[in-house]
N, C-alpha and C positions, 0 to 999 in steps of 0.2 A: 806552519805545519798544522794540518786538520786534527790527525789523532793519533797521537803516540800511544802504543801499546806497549808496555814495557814489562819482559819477562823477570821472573824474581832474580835478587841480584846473586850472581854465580860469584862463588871462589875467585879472589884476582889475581890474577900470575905469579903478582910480586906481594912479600909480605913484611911487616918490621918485627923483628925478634931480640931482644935484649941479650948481650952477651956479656956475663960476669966481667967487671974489669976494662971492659972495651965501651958499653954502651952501646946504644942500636944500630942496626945496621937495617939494610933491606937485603931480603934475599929472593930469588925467584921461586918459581913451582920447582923446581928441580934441588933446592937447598943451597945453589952456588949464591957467594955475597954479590950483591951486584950495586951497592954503596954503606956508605960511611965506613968507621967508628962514627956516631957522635953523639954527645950526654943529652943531645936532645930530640924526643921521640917527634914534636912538629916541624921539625926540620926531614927528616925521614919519614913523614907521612906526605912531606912536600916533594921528598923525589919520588917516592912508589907512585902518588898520583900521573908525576909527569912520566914515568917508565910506563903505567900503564895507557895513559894519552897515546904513545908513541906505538904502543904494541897495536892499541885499537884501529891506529890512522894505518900503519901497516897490512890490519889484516879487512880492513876498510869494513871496519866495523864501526856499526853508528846508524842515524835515521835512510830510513829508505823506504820509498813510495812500493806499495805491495802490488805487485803485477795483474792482482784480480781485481781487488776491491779500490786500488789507487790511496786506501788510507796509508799512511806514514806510521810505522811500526819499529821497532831497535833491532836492525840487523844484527846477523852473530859473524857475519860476513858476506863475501860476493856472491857464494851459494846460497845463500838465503834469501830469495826473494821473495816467496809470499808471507804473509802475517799469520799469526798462528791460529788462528779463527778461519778465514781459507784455507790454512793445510790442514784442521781439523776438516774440515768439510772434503778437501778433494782426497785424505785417506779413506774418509768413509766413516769414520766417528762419530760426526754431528750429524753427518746429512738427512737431510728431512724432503723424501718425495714427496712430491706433490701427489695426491690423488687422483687420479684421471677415473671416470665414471665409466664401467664395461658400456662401449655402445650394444645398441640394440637394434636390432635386423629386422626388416616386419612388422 
């Protein structure tokens, strides 16, 4: 891969929360558990990783060659194909004309 562009790291779906009595669990963005009890938080930083693995390969989210520039950039998904540097540019943010010089008649 040429060049990864990696945007700041977002919020992840799943989070580990400590529960009085129970010990951590992992729970998703919505609050539901979605593993353990168990007294040990790297064992529950080992599922949230692999839950979010699975969420990423689902929403095929991961490196992707950007449709303008062909660099390799971290997709947010399928709809995401240019690099953020390109779609800075074809919004119209960045973009920098070129000067073209009024011709002259005569």
């Amino acid at each position: 891969m040429s060049n990864i562009n990696t945007p700041k790291k977002r919020g992840g779906l799943f989070d580990i929360r400590h529960v009085a009595g129970l010990g951590y669990v992992v729970v998703d963005d919505l609050g539901a558990r979605r593993g353990g009890p168990s007294p040990f938080k790297r064992q529950m930083a080992t599922l949230r990783d692999q839950l979010e693995a699975e969420a990423d390969k689902a929403a095929k989210r991961g490196p992707r060659p950007c449709l303008r520039c062909a660099n390799d950039f971290h997709s947010e998904g399928i709809h995401n194909r240019l690099c953020p540097h390109c779609r800075n540019i074809s919004s119209g943010e960045q973009s920098v004309r070129p000067s073209i010089p009024a011709r002259k008649f005569g």
